[in-house]
PDB file of N, CA, C and O in Angstrom, chain B, residues numbered from 101:
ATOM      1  N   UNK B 101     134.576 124.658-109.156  1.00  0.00           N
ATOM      2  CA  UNK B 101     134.766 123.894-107.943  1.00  0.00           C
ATOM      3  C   UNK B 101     135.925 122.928-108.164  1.00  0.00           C
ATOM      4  O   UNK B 101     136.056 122.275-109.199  1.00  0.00           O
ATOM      5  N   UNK B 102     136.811 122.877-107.058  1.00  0.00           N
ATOM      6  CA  UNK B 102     137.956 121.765-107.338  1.00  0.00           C
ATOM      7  C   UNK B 102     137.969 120.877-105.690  1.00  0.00           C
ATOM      8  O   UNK B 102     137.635 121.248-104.565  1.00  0.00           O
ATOM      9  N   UNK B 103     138.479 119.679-106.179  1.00  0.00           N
ATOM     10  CA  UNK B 103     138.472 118.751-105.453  1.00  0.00           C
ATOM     11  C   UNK B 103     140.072 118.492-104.842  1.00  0.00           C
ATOM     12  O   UNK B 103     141.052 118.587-105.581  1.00  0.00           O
ATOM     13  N   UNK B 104     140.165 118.182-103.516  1.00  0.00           N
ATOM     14  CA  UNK B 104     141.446 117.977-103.147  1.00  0.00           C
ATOM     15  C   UNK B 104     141.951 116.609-103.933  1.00  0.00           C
ATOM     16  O   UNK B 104     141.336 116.016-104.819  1.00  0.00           O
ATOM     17  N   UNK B 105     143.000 116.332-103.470  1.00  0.00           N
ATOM     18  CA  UNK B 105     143.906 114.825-104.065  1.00  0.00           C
ATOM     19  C   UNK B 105     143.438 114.085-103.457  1.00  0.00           C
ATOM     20  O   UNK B 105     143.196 112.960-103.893  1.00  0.00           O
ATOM     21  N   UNK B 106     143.148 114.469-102.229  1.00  0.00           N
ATOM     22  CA  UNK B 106     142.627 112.841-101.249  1.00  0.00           C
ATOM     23  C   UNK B 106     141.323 112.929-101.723  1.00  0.00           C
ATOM     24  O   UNK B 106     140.803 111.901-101.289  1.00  0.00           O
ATOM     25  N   UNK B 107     140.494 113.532-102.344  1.00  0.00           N
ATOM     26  CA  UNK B 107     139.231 113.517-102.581  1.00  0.00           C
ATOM     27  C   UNK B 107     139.121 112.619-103.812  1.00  0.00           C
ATOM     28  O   UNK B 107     138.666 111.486-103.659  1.00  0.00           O
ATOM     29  N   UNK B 108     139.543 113.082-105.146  1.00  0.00           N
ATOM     30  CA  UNK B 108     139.817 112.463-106.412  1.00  0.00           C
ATOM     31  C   UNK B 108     140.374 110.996-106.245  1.00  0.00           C
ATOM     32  O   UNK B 108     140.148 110.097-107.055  1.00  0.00           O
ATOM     33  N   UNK B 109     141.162 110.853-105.047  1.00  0.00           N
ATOM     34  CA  UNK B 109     141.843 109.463-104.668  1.00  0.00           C
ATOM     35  C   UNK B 109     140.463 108.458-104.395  1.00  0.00           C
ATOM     36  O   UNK B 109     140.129 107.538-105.141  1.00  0.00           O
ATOM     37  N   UNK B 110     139.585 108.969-102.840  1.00  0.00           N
ATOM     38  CA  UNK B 110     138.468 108.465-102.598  1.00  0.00           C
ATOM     39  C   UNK B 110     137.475 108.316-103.865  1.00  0.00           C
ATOM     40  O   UNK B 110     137.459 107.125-104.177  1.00  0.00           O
ATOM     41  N   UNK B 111     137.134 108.628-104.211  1.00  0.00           N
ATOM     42  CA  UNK B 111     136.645 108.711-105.715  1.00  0.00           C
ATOM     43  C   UNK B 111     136.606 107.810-106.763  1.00  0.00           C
ATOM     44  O   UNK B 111     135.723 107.102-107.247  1.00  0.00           O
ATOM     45  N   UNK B 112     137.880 108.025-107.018  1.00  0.00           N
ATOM     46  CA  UNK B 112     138.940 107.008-107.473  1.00  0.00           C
ATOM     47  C   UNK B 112     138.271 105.440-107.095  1.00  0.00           C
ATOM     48  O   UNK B 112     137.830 104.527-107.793  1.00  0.00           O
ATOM     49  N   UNK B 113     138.402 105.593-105.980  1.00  0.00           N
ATOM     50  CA  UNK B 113     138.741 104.147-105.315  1.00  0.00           C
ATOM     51  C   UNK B 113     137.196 103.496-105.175  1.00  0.00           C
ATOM     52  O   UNK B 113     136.934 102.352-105.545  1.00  0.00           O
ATOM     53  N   UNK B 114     136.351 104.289-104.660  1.00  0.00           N
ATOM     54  CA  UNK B 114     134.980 104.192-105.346  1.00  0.00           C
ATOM     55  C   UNK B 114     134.227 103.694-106.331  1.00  0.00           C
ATOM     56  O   UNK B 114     133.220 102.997-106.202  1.00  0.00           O
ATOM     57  N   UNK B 115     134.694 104.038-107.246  1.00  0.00           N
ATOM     58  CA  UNK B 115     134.351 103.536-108.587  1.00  0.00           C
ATOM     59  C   UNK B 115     135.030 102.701-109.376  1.00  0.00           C
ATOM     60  O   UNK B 115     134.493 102.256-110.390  1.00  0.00           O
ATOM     61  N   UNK B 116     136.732 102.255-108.915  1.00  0.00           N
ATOM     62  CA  UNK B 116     136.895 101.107-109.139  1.00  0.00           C
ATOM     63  C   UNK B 116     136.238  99.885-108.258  1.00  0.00           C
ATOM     64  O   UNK B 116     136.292  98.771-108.779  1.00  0.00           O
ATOM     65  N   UNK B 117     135.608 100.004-106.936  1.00  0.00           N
ATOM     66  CA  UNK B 117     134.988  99.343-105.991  1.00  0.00           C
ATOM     67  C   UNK B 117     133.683  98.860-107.068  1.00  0.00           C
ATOM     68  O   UNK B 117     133.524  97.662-107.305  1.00  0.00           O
ATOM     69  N   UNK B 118     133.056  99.589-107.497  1.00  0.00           N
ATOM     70  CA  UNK B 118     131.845  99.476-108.001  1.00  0.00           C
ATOM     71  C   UNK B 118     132.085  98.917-109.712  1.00  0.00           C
ATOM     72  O   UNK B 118     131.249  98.308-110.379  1.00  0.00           O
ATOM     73  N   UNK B 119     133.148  99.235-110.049  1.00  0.00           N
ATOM     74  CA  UNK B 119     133.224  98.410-111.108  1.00  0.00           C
ATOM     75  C   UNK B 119     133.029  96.738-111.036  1.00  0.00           C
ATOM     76  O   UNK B 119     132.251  95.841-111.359  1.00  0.00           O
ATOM     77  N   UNK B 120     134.464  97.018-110.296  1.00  0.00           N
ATOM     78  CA  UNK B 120     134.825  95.304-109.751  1.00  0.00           C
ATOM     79  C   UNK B 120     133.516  94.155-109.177  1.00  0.00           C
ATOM     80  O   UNK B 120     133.449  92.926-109.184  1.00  0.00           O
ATOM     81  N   UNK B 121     132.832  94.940-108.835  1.00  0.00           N
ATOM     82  CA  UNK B 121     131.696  94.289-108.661  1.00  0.00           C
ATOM     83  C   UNK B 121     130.261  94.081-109.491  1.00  0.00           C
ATOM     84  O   UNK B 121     129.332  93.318-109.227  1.00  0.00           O
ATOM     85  N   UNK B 122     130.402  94.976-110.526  1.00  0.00           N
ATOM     86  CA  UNK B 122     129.640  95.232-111.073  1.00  0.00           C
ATOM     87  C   UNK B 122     129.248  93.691-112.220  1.00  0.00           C
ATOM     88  O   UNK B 122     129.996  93.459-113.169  1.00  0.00           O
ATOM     89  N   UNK B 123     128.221  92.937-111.975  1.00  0.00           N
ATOM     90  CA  UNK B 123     128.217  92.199-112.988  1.00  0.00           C
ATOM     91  C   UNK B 123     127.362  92.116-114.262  1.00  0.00           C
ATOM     92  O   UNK B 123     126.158  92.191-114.017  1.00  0.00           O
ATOM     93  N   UNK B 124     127.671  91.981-115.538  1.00  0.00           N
ATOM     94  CA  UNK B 124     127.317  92.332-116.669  1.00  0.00           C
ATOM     95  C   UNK B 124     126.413  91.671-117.450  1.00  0.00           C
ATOM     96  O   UNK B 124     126.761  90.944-118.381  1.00  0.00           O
ATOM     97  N   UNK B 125     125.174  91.888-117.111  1.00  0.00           N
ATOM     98  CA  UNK B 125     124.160  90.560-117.323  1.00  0.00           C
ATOM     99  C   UNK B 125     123.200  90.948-118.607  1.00  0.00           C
ATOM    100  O   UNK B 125     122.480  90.162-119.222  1.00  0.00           O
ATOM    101  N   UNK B 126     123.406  92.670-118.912  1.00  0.00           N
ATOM    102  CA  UNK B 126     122.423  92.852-119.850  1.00  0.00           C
ATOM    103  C   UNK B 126     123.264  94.309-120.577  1.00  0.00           C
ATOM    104  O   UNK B 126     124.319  94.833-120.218  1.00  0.00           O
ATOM    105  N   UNK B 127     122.473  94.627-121.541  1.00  0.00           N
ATOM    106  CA  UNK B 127     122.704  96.311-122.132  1.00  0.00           C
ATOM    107  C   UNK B 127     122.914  97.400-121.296  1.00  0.00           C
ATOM    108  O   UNK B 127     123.821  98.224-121.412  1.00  0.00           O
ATOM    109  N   UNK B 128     121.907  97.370-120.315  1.00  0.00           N
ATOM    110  CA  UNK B 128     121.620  98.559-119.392  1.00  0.00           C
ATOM    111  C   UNK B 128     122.942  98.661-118.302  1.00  0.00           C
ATOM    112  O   UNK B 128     123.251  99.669-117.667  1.00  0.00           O
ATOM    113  N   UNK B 129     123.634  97.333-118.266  1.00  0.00           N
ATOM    114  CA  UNK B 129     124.648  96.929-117.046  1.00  0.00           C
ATOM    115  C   UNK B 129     126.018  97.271-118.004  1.00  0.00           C
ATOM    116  O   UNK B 129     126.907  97.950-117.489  1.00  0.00           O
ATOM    117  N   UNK B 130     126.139  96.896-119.095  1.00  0.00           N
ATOM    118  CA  UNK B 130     127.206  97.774-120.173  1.00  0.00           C
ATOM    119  C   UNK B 130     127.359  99.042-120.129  1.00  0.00           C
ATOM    120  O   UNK B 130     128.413  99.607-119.836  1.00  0.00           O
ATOM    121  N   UNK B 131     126.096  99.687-120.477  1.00  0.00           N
ATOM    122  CA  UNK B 131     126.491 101.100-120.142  1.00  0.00           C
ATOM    123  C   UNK B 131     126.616 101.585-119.425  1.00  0.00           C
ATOM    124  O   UNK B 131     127.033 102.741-119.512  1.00  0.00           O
ATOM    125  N   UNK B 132     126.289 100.914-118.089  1.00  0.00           N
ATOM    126  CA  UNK B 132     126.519 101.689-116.485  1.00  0.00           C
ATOM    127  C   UNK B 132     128.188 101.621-116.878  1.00  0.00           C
ATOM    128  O   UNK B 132     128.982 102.547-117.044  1.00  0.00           O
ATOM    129  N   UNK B 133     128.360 100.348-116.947  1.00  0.00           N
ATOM    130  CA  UNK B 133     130.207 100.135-117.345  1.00  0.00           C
ATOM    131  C   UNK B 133     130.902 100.690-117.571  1.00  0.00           C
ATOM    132  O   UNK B 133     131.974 100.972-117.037  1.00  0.00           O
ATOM    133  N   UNK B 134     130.136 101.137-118.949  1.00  0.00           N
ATOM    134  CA  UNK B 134     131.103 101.822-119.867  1.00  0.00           C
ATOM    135  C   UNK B 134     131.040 103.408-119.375  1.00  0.00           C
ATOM    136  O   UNK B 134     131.765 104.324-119.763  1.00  0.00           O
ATOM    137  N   UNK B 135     129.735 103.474-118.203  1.00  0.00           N
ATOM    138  CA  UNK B 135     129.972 105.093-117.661  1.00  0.00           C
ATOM    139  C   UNK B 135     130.647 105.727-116.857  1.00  0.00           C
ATOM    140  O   UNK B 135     130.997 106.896-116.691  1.00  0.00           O
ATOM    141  N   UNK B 136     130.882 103.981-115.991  1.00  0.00           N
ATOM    142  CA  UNK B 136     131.703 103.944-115.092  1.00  0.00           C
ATOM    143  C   UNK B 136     133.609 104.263-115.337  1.00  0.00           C
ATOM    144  O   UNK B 136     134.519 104.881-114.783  1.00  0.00           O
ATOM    145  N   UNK B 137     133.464 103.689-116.111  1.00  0.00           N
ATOM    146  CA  UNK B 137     134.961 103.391-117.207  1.00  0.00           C
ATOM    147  C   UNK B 137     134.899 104.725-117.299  1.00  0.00           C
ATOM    148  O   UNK B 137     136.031 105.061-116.950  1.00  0.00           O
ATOM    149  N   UNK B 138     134.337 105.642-117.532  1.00  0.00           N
ATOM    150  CA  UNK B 138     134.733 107.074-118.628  1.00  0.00           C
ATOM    151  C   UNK B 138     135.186 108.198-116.981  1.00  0.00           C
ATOM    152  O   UNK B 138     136.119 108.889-116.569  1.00  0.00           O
ATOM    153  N   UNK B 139     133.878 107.770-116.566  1.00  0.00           N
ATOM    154  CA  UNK B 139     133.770 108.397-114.766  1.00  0.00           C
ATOM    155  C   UNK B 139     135.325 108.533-114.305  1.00  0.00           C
ATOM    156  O   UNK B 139     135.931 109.597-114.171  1.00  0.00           O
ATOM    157  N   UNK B 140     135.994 106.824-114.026  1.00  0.00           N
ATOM    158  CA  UNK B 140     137.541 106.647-113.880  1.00  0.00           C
ATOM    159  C   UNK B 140     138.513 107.920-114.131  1.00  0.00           C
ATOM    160  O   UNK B 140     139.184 108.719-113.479  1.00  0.00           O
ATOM    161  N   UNK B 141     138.140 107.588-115.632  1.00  0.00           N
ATOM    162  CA  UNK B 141     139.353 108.321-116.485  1.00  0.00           C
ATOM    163  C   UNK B 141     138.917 110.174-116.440  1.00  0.00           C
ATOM    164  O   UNK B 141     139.607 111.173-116.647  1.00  0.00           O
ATOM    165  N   UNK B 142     137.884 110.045-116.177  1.00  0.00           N
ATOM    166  CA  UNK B 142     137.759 111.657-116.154  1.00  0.00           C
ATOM    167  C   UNK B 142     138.893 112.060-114.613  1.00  0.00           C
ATOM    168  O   UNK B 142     140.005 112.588-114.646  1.00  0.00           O
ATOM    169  N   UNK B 143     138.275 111.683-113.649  1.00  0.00           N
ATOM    170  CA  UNK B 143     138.792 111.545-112.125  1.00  0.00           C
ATOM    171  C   UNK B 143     140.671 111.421-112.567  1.00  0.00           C
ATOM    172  O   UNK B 143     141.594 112.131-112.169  1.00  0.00           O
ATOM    173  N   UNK B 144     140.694 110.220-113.530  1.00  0.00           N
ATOM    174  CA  UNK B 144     142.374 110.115-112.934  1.00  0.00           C
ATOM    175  C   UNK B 144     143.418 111.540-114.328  1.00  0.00           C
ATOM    176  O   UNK B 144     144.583 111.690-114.697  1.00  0.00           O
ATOM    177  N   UNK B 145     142.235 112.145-114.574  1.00  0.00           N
ATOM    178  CA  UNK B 145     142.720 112.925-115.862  1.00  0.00           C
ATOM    179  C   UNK B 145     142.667 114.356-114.923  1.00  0.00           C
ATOM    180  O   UNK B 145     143.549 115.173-115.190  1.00  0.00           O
ATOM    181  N   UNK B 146     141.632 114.743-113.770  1.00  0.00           N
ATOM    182  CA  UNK B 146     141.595 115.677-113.093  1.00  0.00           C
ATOM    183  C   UNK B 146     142.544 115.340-111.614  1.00  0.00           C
ATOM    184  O   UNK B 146     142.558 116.106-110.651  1.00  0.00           O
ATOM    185  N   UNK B 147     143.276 114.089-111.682  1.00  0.00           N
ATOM    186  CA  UNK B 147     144.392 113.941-110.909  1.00  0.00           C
ATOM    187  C   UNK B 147     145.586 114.128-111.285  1.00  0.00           C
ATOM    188  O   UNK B 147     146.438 114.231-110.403  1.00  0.00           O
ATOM    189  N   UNK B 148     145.971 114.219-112.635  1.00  0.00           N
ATOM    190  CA  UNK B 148     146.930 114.201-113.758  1.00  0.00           C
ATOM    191  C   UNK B 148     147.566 113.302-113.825  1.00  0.00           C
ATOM    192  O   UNK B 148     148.779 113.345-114.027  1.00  0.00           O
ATOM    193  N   UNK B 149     146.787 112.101-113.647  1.00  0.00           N
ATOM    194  CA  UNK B 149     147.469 110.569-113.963  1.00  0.00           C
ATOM    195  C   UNK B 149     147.302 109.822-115.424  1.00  0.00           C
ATOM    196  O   UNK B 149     146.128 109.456-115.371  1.00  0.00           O
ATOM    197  N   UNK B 150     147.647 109.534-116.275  1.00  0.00           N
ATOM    198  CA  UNK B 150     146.946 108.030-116.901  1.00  0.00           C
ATOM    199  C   UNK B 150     146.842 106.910-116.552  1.00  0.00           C
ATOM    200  O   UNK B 150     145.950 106.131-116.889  1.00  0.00           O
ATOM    201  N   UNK B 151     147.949 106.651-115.673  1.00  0.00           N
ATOM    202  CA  UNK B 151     148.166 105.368-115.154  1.00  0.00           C
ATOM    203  C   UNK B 151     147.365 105.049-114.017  1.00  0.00           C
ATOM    204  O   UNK B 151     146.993 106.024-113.365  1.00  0.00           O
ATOM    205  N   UNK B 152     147.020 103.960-113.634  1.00  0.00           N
ATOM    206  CA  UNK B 152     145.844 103.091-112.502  1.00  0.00           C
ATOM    207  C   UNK B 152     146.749 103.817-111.182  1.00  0.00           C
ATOM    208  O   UNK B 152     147.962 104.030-111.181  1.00  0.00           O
ATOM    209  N   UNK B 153     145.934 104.066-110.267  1.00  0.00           N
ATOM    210  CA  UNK B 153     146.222 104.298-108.547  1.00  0.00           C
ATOM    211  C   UNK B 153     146.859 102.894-108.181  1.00  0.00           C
ATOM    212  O   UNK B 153     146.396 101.831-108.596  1.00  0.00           O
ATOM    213  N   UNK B 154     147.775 102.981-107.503  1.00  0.00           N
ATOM    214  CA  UNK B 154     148.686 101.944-106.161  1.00  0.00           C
ATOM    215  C   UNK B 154     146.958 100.973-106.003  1.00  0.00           C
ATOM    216  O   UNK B 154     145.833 101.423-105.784  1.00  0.00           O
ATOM    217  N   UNK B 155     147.339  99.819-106.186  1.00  0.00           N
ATOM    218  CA  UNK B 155     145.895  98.857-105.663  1.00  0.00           C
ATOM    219  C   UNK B 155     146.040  98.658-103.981  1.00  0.00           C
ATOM    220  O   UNK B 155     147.158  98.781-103.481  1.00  0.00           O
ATOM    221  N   UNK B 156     145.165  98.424-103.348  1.00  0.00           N
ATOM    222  CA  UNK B 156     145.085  97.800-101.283  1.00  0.00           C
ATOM    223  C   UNK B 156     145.522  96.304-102.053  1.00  0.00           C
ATOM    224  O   UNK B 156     145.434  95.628-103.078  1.00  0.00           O
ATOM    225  N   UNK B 157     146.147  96.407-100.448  1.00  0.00           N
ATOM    226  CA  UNK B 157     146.659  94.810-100.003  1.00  0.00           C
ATOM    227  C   UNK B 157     148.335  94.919-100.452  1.00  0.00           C
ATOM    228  O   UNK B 157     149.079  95.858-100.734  1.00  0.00           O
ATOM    229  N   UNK B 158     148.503  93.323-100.348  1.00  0.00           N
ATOM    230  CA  UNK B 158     149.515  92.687-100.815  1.00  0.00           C
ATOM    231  C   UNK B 158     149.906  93.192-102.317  1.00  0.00           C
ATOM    232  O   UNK B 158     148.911  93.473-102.985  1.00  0.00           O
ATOM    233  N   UNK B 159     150.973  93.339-102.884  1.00  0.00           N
ATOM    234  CA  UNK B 159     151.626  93.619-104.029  1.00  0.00           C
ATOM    235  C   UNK B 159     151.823  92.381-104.429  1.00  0.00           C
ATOM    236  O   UNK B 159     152.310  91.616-103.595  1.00  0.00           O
ATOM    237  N   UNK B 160     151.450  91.759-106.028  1.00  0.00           N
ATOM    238  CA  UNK B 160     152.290  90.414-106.593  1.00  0.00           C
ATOM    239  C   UNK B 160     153.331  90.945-107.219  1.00  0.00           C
ATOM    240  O   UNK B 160     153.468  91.997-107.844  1.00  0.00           O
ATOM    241  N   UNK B 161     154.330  89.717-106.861  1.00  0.00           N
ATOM    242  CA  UNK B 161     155.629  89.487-107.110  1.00  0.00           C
ATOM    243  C   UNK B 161     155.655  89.833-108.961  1.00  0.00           C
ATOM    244  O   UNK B 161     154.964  89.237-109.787  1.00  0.00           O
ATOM    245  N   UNK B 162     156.244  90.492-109.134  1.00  0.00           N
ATOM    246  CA  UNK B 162     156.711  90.699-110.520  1.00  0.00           C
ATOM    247  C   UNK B 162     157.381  89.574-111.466  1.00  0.00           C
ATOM    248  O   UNK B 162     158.242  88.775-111.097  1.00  0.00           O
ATOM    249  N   UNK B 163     157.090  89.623-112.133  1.00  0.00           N
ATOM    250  CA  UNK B 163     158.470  88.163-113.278  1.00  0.00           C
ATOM    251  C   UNK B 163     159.435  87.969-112.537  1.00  0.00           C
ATOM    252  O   UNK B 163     159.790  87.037-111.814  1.00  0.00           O
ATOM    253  N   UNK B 164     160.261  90.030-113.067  1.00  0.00           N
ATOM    254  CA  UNK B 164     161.638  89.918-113.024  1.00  0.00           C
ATOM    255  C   UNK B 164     161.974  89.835-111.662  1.00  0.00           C
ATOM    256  O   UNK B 164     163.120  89.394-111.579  1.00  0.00           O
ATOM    257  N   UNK B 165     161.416  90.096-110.393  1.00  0.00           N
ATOM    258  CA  UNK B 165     161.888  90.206-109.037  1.00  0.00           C
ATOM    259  C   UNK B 165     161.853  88.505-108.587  1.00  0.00           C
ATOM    260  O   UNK B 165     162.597  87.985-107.755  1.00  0.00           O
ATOM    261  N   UNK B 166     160.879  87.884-109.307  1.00  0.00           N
ATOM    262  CA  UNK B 166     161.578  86.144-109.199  1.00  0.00           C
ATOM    263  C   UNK B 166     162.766  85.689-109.819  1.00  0.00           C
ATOM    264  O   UNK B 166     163.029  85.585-111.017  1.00  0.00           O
ATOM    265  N   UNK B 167     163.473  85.424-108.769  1.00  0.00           N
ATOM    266  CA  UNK B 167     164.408  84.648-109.298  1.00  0.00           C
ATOM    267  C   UNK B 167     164.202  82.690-109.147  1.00  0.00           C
ATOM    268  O   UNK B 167     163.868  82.131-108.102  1.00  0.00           O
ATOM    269  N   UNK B 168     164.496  81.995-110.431  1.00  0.00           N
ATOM    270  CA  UNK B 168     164.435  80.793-110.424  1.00  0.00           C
ATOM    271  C   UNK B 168     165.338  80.126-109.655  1.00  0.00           C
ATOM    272  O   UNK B 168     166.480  80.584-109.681  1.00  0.00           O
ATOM    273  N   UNK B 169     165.117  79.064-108.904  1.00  0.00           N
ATOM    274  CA  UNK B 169     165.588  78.571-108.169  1.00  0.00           C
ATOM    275  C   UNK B 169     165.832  76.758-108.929  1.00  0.00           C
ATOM    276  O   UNK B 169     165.018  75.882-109.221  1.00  0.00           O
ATOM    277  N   UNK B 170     167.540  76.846-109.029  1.00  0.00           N
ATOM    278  CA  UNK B 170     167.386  74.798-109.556  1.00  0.00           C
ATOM    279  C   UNK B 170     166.928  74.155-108.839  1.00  0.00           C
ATOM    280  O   UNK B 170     167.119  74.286-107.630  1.00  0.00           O
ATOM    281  N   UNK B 171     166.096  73.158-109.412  1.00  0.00           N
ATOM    282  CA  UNK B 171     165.677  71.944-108.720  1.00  0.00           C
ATOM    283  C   UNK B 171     166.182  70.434-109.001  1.00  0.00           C
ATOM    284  O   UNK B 171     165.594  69.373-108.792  1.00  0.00           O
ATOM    285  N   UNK B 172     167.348  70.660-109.493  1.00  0.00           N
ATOM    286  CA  UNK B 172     168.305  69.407-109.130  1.00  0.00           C
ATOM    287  C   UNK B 172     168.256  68.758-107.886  1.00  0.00           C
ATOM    288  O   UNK B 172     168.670  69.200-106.814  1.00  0.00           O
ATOM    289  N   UNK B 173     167.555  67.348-108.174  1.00  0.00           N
ATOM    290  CA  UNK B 173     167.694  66.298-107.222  1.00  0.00           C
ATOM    291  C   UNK B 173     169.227  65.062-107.679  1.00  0.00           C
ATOM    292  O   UNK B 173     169.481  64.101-106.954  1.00  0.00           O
TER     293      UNK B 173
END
């Protein structure tokens, strides 16, 4: 069975949802974690990524795309 791209994407996005929220209060909540974590990488390995998916929202400004501005008074 194979999964489309937008599927593996939803997926994807899923289980970083459920990470991010996930809070870590005992053993049993680690290993959901750490199943979750493996879950990820299986998904972004059957997408042929290593690297993290584009995040929602706003993008932060990078270092280098700031430029410093003098503040000579």
């Amino acid at each position: 069975m194979s999964l489309s791209k937008q599927s593996i994407e939803n997926l994807i996005d899923l289980v970083e949802i459920k990470i991010s929220t996930l809070q870590v209060l005992d053993r049993e909540d680690a290993r959901e974690m750490k199943y979750l974590e493996n879950c990820r990488g299986e998904l972004m390995d059957m997408q042929g990524t290593a690297k993290p998916l584009r995040k929602r929202g706003r993008p932060r400004a990078a270092a280098n795309d700031v430029q410093a501005t003098p503040t000579h008074h």
